[in-house]
PDB file of N, CA, C and O in Angstrom:
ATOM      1  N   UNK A   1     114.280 105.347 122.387  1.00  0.00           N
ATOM      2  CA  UNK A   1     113.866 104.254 121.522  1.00  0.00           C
ATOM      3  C   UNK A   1     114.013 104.688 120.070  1.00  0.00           C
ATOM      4  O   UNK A   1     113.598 105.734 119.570  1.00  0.00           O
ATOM      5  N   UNK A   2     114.762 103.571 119.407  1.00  0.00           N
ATOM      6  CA  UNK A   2     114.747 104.447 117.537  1.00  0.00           C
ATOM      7  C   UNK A   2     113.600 104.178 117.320  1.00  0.00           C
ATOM      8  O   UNK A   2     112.640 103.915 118.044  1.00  0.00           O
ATOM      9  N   UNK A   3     113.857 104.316 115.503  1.00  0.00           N
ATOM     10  CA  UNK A   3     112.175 104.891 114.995  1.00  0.00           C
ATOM     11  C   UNK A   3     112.059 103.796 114.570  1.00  0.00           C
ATOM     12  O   UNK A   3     113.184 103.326 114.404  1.00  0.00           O
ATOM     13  N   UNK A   4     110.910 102.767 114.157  1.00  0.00           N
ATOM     14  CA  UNK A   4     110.631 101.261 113.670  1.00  0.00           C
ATOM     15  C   UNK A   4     111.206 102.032 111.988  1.00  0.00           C
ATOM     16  O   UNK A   4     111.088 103.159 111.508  1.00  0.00           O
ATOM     17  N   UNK A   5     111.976 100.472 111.402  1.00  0.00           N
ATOM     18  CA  UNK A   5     111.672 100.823 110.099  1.00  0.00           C
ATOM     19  C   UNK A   5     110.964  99.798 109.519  1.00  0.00           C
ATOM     20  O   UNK A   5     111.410  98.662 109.360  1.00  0.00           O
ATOM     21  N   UNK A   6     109.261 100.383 109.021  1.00  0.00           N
ATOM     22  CA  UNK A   6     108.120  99.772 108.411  1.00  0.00           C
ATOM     23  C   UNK A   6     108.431  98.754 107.608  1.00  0.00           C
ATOM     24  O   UNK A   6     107.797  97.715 107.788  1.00  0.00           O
ATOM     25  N   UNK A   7     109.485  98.785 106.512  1.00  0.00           N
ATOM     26  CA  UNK A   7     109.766  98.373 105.795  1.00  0.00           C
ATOM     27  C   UNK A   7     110.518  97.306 105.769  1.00  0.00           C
ATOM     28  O   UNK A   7     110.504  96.713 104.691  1.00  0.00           O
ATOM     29  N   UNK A   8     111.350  96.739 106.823  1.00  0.00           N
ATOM     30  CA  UNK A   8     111.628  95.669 108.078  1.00  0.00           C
ATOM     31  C   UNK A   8     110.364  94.861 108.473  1.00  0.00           C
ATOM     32  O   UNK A   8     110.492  93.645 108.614  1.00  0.00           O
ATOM     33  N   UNK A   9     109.715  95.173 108.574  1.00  0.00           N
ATOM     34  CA  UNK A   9     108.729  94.460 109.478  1.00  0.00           C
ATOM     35  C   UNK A   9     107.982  93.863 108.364  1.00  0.00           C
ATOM     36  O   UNK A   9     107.862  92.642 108.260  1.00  0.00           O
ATOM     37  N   UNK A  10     107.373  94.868 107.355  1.00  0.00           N
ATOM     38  CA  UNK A  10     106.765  94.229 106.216  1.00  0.00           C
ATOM     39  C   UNK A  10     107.495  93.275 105.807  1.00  0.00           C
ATOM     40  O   UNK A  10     106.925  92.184 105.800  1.00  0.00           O
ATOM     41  N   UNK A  11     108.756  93.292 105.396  1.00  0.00           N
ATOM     42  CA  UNK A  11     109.540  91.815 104.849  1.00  0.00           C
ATOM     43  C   UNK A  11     109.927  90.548 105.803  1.00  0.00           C
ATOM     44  O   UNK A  11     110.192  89.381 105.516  1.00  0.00           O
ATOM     45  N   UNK A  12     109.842  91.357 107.267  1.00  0.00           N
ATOM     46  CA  UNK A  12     109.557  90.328 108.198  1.00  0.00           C
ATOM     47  C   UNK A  12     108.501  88.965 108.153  1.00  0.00           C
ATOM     48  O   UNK A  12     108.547  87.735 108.177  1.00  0.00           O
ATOM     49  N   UNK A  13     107.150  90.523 108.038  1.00  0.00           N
ATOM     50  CA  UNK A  13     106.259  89.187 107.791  1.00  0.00           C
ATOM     51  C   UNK A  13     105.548  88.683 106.521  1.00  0.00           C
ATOM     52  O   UNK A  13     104.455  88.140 106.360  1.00  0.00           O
ATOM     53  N   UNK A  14     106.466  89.018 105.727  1.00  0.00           N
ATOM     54  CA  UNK A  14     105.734  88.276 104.659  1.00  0.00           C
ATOM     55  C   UNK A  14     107.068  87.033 104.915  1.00  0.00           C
ATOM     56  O   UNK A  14     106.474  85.988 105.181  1.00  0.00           O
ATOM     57  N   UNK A  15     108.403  86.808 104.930  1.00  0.00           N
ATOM     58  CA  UNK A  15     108.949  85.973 105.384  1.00  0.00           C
ATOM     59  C   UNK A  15     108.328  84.984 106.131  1.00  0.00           C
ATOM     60  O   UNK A  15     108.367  83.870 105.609  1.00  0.00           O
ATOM     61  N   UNK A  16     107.721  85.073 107.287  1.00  0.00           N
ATOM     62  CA  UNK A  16     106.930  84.503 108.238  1.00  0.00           C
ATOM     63  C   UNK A  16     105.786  84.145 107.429  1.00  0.00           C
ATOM     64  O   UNK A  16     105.569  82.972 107.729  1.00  0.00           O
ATOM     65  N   UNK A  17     105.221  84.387 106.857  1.00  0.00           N
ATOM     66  CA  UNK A  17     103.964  84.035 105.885  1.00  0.00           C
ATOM     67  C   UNK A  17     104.667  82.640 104.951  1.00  0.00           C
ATOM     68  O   UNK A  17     104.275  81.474 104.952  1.00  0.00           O
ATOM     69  N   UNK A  18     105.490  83.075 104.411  1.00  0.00           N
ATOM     70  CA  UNK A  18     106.308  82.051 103.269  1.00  0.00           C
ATOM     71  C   UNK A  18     106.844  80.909 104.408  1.00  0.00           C
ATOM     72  O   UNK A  18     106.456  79.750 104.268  1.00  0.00           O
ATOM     73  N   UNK A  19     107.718  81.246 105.506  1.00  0.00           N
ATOM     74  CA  UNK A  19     107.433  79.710 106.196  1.00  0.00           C
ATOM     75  C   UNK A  19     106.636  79.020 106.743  1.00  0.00           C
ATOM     76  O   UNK A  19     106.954  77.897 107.134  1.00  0.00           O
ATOM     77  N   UNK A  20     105.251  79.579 106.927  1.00  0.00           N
ATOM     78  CA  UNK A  20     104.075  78.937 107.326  1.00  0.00           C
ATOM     79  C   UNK A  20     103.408  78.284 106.384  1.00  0.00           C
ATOM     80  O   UNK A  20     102.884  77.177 106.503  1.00  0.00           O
ATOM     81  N   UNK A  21     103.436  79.311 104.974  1.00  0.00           N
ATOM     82  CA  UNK A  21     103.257  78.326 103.407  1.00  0.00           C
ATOM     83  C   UNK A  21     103.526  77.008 103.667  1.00  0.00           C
ATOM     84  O   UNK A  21     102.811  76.120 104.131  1.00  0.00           O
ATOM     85  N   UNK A  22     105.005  77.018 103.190  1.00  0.00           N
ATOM     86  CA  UNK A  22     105.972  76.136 103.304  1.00  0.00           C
ATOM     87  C   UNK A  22     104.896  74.662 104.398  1.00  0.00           C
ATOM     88  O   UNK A  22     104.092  73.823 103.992  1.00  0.00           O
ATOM     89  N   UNK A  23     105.342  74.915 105.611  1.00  0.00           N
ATOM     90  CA  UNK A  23     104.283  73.878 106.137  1.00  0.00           C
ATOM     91  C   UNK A  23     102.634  73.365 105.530  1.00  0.00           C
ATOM     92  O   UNK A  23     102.020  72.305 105.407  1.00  0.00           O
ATOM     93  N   UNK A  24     102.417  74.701 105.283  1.00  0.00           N
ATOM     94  CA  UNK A  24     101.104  74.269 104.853  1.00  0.00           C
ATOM     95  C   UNK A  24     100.757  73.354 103.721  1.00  0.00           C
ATOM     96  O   UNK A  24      99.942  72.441 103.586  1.00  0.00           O
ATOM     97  N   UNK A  25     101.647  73.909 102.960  1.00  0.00           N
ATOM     98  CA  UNK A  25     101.891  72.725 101.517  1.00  0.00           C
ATOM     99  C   UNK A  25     102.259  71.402 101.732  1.00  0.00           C
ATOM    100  O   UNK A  25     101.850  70.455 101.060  1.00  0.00           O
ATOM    101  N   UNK A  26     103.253  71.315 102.934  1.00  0.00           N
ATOM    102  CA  UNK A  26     103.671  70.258 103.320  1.00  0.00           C
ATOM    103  C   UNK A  26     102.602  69.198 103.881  1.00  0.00           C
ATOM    104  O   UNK A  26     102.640  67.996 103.616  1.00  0.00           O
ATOM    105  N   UNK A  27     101.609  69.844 104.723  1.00  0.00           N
ATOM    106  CA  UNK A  27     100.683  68.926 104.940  1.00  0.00           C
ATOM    107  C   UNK A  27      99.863  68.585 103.572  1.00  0.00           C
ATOM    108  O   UNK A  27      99.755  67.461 103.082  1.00  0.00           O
ATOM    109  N   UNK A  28      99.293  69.829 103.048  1.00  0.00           N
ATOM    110  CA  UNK A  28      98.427  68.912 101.849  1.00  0.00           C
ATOM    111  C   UNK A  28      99.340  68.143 100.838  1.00  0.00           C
ATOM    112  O   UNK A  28      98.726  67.339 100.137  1.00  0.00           O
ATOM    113  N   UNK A  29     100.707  68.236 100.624  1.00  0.00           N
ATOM    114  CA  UNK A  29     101.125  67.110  99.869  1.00  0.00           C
ATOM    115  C   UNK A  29     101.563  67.952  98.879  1.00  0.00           C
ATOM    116  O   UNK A  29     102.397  67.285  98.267  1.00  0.00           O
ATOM    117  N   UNK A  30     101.483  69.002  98.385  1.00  0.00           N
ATOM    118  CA  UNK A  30     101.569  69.942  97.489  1.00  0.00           C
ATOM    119  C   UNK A  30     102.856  69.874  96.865  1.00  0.00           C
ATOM    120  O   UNK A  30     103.438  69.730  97.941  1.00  0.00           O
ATOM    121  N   UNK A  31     103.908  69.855  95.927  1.00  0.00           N
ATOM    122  CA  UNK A  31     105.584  69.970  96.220  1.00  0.00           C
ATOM    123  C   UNK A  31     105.482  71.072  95.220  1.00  0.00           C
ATOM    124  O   UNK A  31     106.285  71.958  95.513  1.00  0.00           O
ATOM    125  N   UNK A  32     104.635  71.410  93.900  1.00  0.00           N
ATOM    126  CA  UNK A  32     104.939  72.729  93.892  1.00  0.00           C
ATOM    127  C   UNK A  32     104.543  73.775  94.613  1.00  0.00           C
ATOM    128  O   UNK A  32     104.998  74.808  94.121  1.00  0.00           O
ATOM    129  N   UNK A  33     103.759  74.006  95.760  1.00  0.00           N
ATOM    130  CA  UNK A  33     103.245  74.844  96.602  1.00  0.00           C
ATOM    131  C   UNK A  33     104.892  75.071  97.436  1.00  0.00           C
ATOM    132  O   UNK A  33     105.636  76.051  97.466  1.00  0.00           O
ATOM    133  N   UNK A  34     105.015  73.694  98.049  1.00  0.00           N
ATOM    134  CA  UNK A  34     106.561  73.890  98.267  1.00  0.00           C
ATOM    135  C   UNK A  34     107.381  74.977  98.140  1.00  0.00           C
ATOM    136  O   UNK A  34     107.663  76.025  98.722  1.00  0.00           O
ATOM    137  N   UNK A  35     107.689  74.278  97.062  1.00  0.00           N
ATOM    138  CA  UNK A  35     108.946  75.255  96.426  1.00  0.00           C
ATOM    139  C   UNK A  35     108.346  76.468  95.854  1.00  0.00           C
ATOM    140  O   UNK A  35     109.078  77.441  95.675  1.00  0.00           O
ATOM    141  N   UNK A  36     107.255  76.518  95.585  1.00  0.00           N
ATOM    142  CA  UNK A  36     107.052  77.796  95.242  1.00  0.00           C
ATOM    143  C   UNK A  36     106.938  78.751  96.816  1.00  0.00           C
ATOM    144  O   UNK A  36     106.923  79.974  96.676  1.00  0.00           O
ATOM    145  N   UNK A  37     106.897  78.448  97.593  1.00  0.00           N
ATOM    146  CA  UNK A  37     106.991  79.264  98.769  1.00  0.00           C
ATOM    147  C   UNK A  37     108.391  79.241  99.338  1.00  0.00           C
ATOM    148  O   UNK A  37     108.876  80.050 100.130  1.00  0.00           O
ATOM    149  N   UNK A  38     109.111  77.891  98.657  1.00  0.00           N
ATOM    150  CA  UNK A  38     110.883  78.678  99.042  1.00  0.00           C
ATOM    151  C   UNK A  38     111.153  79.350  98.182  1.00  0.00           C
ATOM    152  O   UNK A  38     111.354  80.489  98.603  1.00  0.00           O
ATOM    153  N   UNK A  39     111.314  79.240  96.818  1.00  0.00           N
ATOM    154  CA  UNK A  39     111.147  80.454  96.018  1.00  0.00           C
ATOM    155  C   UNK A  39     110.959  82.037  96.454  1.00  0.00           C
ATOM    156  O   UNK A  39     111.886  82.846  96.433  1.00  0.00           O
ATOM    157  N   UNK A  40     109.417  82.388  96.908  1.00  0.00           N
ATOM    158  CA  UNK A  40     109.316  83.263  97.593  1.00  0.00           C
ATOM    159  C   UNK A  40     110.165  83.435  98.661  1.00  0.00           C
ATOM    160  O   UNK A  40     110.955  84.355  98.450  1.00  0.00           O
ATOM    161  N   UNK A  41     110.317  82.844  99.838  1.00  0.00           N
ATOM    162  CA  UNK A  41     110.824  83.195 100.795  1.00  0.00           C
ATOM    163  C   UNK A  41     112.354  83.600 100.466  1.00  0.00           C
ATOM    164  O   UNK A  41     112.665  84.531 101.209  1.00  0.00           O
ATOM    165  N   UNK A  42     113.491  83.205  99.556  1.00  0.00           N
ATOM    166  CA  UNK A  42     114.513  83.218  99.504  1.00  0.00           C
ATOM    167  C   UNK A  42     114.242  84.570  98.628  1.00  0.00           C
ATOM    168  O   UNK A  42     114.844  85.560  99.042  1.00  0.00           O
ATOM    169  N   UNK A  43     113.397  84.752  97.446  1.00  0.00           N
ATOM    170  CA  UNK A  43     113.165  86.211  97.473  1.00  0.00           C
ATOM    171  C   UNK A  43     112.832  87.025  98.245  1.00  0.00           C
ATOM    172  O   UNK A  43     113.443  88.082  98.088  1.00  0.00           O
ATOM    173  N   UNK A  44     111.956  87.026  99.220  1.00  0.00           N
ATOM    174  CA  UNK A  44     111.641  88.406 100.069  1.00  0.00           C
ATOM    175  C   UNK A  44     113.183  88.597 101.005  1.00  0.00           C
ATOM    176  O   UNK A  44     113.611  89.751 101.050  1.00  0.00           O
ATOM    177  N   UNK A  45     113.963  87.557 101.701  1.00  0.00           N
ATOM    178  CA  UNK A  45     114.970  87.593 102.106  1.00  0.00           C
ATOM    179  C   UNK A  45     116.231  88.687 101.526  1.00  0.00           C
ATOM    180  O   UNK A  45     116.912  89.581 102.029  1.00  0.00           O
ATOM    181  N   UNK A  46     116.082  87.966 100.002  1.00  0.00           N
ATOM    182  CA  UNK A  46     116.789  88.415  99.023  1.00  0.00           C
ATOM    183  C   UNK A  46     116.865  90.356  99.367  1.00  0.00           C
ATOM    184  O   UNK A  46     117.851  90.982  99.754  1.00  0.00           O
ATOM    185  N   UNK A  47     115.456  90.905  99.053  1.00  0.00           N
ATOM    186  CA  UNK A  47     114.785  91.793  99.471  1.00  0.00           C
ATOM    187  C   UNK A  47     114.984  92.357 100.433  1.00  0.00           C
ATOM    188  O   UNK A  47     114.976  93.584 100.344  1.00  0.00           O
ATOM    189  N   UNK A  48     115.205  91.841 101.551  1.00  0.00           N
ATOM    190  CA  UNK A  48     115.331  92.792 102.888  1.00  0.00           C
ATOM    191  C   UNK A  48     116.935  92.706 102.643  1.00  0.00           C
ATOM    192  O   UNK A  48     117.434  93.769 102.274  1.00  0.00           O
ATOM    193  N   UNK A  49     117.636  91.832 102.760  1.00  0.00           N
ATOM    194  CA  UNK A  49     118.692  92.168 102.355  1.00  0.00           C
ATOM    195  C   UNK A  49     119.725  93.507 101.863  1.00  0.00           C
ATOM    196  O   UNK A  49     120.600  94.286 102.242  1.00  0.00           O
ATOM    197  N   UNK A  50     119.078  93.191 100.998  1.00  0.00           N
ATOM    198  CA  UNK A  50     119.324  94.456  99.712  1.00  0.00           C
ATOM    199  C   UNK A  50     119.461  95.641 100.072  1.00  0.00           C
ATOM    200  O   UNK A  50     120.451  96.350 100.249  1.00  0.00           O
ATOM    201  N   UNK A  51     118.310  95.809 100.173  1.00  0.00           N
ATOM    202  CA  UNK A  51     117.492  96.930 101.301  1.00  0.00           C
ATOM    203  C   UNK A  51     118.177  97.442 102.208  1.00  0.00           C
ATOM    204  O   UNK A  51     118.633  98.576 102.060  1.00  0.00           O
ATOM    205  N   UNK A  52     118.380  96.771 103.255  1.00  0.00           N
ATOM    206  CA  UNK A  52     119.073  97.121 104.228  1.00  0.00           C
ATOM    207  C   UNK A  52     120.789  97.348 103.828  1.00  0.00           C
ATOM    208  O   UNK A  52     121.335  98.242 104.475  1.00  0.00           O
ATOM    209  N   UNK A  53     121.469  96.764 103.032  1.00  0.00           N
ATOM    210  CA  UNK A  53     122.652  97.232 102.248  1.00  0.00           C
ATOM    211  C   UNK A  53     122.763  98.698 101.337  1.00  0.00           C
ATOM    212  O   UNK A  53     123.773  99.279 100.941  1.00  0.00           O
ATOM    213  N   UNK A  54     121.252  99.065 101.164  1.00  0.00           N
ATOM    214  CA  UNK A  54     121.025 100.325 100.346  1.00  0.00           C
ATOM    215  C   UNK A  54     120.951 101.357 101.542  1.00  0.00           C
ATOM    216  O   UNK A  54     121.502 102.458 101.527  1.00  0.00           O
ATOM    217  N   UNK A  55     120.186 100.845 102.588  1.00  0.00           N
ATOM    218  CA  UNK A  55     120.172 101.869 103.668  1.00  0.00           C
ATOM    219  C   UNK A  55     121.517 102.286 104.626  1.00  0.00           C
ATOM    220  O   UNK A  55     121.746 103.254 105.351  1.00  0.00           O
ATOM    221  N   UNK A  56     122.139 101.306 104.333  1.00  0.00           N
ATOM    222  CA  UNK A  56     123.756 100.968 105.661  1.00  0.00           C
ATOM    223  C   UNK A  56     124.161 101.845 104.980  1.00  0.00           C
ATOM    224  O   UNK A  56     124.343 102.866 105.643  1.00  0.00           O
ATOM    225  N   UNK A  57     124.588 102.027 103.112  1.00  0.00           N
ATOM    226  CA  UNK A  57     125.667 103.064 102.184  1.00  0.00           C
ATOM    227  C   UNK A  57     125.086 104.426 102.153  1.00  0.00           C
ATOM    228  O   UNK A  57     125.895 105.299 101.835  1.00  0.00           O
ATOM    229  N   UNK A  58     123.621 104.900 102.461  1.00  0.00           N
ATOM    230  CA  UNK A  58     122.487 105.990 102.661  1.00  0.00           C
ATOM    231  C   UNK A  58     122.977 106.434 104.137  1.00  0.00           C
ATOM    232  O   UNK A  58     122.721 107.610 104.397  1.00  0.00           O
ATOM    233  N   UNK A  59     123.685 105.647 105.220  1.00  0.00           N
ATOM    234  CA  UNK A  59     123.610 106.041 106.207  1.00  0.00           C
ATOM    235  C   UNK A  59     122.353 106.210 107.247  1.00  0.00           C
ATOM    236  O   UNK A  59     122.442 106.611 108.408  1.00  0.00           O
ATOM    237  N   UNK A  60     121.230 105.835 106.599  1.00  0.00           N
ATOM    238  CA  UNK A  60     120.558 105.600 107.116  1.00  0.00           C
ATOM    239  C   UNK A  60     119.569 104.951 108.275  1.00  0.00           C
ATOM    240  O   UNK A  60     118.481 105.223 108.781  1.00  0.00           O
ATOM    241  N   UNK A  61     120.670 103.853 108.406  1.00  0.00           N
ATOM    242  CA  UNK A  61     120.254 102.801 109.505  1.00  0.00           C
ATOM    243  C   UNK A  61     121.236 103.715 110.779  1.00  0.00           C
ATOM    244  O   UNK A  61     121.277 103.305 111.939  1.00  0.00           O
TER     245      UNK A  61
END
């Protein structure tokens, strides 16, 4: 089994946090709550992304 990488999972779930936002705003009616949680989410994405492009050239993954 490989080794978890922590740092995956953390951007996992804050991802998962930002699309549950997302709904949540949606029910109270909110539209900058909205977008401020796609905002976020397309950043933390942004983020793991990255990340994982820094680790692939590290050899690391």
């Amino acid at each position: 089994m490989k080794n978890i990488k922590w740092v995956f999972v953390l951007y996992a779930m804050l991802a998962t946090f930002s699309i549950m936002a997302i709904g949540i705003f949606i029910g109270e009616g909110s539209a900058i709550g909205v977008i401020g949680s796609i905002v976020a989410l397309v950043a933390i994405m942004g983020f793991g992304f990255t990340t994982k492009k820094k680790m692939r050239e590290k050899n690391q993954l």
